[in-house]
C-alpha positions in Angstrom: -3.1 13.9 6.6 -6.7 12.8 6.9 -8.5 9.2 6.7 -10.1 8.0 3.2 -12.8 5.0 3.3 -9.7 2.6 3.7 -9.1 4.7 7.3 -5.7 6.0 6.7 -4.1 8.5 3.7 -0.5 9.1 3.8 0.1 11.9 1.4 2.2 10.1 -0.5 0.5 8.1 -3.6 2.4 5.4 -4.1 1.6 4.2 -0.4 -2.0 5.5 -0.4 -2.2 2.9 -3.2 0.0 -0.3 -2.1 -2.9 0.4 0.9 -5.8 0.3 -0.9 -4.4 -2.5 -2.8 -3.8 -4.5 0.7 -7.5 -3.6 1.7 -8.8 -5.2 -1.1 -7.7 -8.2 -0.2 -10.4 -8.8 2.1 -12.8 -9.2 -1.0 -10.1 -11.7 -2.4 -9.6 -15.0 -2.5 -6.6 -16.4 -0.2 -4.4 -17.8 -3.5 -4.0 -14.1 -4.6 -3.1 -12.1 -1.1 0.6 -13.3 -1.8 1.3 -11.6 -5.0 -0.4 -8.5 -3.8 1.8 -8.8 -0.7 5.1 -9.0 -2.5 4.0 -6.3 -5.1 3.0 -4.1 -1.7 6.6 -4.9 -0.1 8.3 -3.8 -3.6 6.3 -0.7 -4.0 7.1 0.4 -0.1 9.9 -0.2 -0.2 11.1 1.8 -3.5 8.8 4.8 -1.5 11.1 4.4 1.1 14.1 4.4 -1.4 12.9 7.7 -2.6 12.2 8.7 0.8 13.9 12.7 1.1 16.1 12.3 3.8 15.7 14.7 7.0 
């Protein structure tokens, strides 16, 4: 693993992405940080789903 601009890369894509998303919030207005929230929770949550187990 290594960090990106948004200081942190998984190495799994899906959460790279729900973590970019949540970063960009900062940029956004307030009215639209809950939708991104409960799409970010959906999204982690399926990784976590799809998760190998060890």
């Amino acid at each position: 693993m290594s960090e990106s601009a948004t200081g942190s890369v998984t190495g799994m894509g899906s959460v790279d992405r729900v973590i970019e998303g949540v970063t960009a919030l900062e940029d956004r207005p307030v009215e639209e940080h809950v939708a991104v929230f409960e799409h970010a929770h959906e999204q982690l949550r399926r990784a976590l789903d799809d998760a190998p187990a060890d």
